[in-house]
C-alpha positions in Angstrom: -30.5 27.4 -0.4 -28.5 24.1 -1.5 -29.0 23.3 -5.3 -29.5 19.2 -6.0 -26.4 18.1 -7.0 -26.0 18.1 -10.6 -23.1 18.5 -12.3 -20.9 17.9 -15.8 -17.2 16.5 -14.1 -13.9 16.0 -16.4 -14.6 12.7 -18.5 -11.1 12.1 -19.6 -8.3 12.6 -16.7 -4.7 11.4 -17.6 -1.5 12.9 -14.8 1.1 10.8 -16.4 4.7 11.3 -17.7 4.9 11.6 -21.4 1.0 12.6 -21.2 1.8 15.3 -23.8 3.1 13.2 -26.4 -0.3 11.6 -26.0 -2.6 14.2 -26.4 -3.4 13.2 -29.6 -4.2 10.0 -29.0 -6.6 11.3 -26.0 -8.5 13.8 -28.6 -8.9 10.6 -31.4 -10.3 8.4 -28.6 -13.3 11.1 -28.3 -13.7 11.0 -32.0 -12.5 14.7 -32.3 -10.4 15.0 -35.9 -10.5 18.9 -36.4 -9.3 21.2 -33.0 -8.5 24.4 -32.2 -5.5 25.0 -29.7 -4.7 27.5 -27.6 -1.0 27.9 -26.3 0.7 30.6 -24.4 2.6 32.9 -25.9 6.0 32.0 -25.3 5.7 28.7 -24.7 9.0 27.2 -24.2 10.2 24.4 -26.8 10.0 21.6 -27.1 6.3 21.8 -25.8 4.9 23.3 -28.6 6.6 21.1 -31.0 5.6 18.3 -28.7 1.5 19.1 -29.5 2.0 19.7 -33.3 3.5 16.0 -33.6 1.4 14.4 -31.3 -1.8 15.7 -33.5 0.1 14.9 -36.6 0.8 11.6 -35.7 -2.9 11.0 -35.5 -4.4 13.0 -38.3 -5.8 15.6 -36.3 -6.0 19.1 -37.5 -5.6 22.4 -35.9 -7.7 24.4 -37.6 -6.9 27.4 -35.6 -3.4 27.7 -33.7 -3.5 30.4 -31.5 -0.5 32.1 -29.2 -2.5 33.6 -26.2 -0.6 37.0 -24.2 -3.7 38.7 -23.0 -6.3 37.3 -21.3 -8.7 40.3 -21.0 -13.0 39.6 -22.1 -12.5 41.4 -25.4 -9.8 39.2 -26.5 -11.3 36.5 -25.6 -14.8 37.7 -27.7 -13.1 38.3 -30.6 -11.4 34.6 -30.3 -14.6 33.2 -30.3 -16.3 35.0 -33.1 -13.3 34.5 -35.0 -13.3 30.5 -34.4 -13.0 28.5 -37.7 -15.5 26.3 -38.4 -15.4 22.6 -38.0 -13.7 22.6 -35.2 -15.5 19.9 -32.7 -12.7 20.7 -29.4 -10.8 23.3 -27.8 -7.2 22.6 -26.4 -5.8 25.2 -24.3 -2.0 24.5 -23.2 0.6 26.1 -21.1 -0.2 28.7 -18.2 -2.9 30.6 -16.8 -4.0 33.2 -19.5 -4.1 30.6 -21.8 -6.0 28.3 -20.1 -8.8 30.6 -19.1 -9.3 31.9 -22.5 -9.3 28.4 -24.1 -12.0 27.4 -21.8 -13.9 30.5 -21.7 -14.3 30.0 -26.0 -15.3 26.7 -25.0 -17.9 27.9 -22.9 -19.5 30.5 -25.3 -18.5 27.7 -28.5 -20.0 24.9 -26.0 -17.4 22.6 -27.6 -15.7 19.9 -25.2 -12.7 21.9 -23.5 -9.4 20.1 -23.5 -6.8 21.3 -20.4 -3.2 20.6 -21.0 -1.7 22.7 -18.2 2.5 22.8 -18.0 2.6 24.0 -14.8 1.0 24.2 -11.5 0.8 27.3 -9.9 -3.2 26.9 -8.9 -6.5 25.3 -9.2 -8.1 27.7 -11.9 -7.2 24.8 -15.1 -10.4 22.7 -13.7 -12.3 25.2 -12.3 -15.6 26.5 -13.3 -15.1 29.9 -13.7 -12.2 31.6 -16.4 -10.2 34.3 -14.7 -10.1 37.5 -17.4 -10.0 40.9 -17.1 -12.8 43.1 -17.6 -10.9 47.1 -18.0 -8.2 46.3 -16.3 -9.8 44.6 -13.7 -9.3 40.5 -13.1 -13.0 39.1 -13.1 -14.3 35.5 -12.7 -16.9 34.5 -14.6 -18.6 32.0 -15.3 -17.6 28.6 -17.9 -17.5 25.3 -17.8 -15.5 22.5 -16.3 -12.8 20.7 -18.7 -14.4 17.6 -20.4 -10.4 16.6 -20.5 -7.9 17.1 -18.6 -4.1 16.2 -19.3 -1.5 17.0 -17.3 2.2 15.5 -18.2 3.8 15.3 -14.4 7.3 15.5 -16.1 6.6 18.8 -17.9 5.0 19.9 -14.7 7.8 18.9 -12.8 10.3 20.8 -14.8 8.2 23.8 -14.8 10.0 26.6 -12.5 10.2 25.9 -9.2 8.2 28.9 -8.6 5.4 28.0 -10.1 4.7 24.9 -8.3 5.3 26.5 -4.9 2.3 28.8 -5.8 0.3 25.6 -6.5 1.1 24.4 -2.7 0.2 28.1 -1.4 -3.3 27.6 -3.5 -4.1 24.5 -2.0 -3.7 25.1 1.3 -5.8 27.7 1.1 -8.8 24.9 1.4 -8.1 24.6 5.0 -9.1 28.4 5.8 -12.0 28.7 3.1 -13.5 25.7 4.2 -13.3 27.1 7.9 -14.2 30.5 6.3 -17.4 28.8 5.2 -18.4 27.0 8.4 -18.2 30.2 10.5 -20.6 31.6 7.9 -23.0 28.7 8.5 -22.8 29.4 11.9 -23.2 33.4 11.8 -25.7 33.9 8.9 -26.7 30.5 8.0 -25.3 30.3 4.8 -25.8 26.2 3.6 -22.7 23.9 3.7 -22.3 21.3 1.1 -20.8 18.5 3.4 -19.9 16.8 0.5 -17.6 19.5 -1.2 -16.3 20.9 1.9 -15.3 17.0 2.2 -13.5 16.6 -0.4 -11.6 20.2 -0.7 -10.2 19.6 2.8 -9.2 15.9 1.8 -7.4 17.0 -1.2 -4.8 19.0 0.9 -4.1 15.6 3.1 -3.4 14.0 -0.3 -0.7 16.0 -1.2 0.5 15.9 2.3 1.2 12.4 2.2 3.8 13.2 -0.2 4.8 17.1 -0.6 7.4 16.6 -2.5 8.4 17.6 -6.1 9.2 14.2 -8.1 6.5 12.7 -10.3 4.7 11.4 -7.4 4.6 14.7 -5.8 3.7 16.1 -9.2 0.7 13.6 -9.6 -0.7 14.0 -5.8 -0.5 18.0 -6.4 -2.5 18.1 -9.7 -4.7 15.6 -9.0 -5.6 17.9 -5.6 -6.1 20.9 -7.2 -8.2 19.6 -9.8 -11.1 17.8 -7.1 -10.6 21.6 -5.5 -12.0 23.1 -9.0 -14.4 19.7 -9.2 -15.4 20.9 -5.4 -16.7 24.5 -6.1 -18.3 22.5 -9.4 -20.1 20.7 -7.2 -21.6 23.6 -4.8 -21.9 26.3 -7.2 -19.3 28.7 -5.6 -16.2 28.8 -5.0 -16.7 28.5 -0.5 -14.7 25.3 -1.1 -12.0 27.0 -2.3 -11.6 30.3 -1.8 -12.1 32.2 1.6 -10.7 35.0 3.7 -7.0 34.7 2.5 -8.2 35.0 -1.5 -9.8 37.9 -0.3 -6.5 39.5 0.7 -5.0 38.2 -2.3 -7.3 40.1 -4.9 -6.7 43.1 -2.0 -3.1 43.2 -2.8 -3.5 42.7 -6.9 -5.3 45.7 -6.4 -3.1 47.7 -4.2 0.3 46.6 -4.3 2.9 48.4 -5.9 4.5 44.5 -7.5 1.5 41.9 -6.6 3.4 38.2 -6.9 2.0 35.1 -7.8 -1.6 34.7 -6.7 -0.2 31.1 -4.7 2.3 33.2 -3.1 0.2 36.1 -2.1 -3.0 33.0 -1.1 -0.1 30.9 0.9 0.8 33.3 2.9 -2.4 34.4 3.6 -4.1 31.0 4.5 -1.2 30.8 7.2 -2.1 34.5 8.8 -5.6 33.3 8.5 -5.3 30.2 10.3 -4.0 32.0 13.5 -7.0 34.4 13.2 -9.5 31.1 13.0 -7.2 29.4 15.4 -6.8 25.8 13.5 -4.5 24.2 11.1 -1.8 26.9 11.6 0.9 24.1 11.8 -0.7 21.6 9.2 0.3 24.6 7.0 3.8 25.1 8.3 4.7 21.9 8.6 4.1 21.8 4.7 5.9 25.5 3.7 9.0 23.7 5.7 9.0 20.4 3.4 8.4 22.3 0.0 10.4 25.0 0.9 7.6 27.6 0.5 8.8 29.7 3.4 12.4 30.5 1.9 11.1 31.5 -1.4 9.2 34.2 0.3 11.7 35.2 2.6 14.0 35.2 -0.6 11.3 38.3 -1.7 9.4 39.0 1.3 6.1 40.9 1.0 6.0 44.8 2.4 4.4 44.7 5.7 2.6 48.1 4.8 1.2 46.7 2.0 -0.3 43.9 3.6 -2.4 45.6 6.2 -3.8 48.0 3.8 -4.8 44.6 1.7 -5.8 43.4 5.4 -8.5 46.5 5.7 -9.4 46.3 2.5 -10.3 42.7 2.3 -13.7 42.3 3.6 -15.0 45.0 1.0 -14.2 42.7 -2.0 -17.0 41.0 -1.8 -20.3 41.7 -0.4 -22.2 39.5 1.5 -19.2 37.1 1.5 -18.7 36.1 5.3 -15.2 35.1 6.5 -13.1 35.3 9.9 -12.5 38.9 8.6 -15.9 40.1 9.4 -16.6 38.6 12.5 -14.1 41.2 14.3 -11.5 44.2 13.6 -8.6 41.9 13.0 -6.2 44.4 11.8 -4.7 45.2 15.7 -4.2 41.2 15.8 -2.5 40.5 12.2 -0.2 43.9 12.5 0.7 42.0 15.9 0.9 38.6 14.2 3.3 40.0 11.2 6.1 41.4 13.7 5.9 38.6 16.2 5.4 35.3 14.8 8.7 33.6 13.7 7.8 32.5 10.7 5.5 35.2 9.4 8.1 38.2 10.6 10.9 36.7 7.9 8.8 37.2 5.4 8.0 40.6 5.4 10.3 44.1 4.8 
């Protein structure tokens, strides 16, 4: 059954060069005078240096200032029962781990959740679920939106290369989990939200217009993978988002001997996807060709072996979930699909 449609959606949204050096600012306007940041470990400088001065400058203090390398449920426990009080916000900066952890203290503090992200390798800094792992294994549960988000499209631009082309391989993923979702409306019944499909499948066209890495390109990315997190927000899963080639993805961080980035490993799989569901197949390529998402795979292609064991796998890791993998035994067609298609046979060993 559809829920009504009530949600809590980022209030504060800046995707801006020089957002960083603002952050400050950002937190003051919301009347917050006491924080508690969370930055990944690592974090290159001048970013760090670039947060203490912008809090400085406006007489915010961190009363907790916290390097972030695991990102596993105890951790994350013991963060929160250690929080200082007096703090009225949570920042969380930098990269994944980081970010989920932040957000999931927010959730358990319920505090506002600030999300500065440096890079962009997927949607899962405005998503409403934090990624962490539970003995060993990742899990998603369950947290709140970001009440900010803040996302400096020079810093992101200047990230590693890498990282954005995982953010492109995330978002196209929409295409096929949308489709995912209307063959399961068609085959169980599962409920659509119109609405959220909508606007995941927009966000891809948005970057589209401009897939390219200056600010622009920058902007357009973050800005679509945010309304993806805002879209599973606003359906209470995460069919908007994540389908049939996120399935193969958590298959092959499972299984493979040296699982990549999960934008890689999602990229790769919306474009084998989309042959199996027969749509959007060259929407995808066309994009891989103008980021160049196709020679950084090809400059570590996946093993083939590996792949078709994630393949089998797939439709086990989660129950009840319906996607183009369960309508059919698909694996005679992909093991076909990796040796013959063009692009697809270049990036696999």
């Amino acid at each position: 059954m559809l829920r009504p449609t009530q949600i809590a959606i980022p209030t504060l949204v800046r995707a801006k060069a020089g957002a960083l050096d603002r952050l400050g600012i950002y937190l003051g306007r919301c009347g917050h005078r006491k924080v508690a940041v969370f930055l990944s470990k690592g974090l290159v400088e001048p970013l760090p240096e670039r947060v203490t001065r912008s809090l400085k400058e406006q007489s915010i203090e961190p009363v907790a200032w916290i390097e972030v390398s695991d990102n596993d449920l105890e951790s994350a426990a013991r963060l929160f029962a250690d929080l200082p009080k007096g703090a009225s916000a949570i920042v969380g900066v930098g990269g994944g781990k980081a970010l989920d952890v932040a957000k999931y203290v927010g959730f358990l503090s319920h505090l506002p959740y600030f999300a500065v992200p440096t890079s962009l390798s997927n949607d899962g800094f405005c998503s409403p679920q934090a990624s962490l792992t539970i003995r060993g294994k990742r899990r998603s549960l369950p947290a709140a939106l970001p009440f900010g988000v803040v996302i400096d499209t020079a810093v992101c631009r200047d990230a590693p290369r890498i990282l954005t082309l995982s953010g492109v391989g995330d978002l196209v993923a929409k295409f096929t989990a949308v489709r995912d979702w209307k063959l399961a409306f068609h085959t169980t019944g599962e409920p659509v939200d119109d609405f959220a499909a909508l606007m995941s499948n927009g966000t891809i066209y948005s970057y589209m217009s401009h897939p390219a890495f200056d600010l622009e390109g920058i902007r357009l990315l973050a800005t679509s993978l945010m309304l993806n997190g805002i879209a599973m927000e606003i359906c209470g899963s995460s069919r908007p988002a994540s389908g049939s080639e996120h399935l193969i993805s958590h298959a092959l961080d499972a299984t493979s001997a040296r699982p990549r980035l999960h934008g890689l490993q999602v990229g790769v799989a919306s474009y084998l996807m989309s042959i199996l569901q027969g749509e959007n197949m060259e929407r995808i390529a066309a994009l891989f060709d103008a980021t160049g998402f196709w020679d950084a795979i090809t400059g570590d292609p996946f093993s083939r072996a590996e792949w078709l064991t994630a393949v089998r796998m797939a439709p086990s890791i989660k129950e009840g979930f319906y996607t183009v993998l369960s309508s059919r035994d698909v694996l005679p067609e992909v093991e076909r699909i990796l040796c013959s298609d063009p692009r697809l046979s270049r990036c696999f060993r």
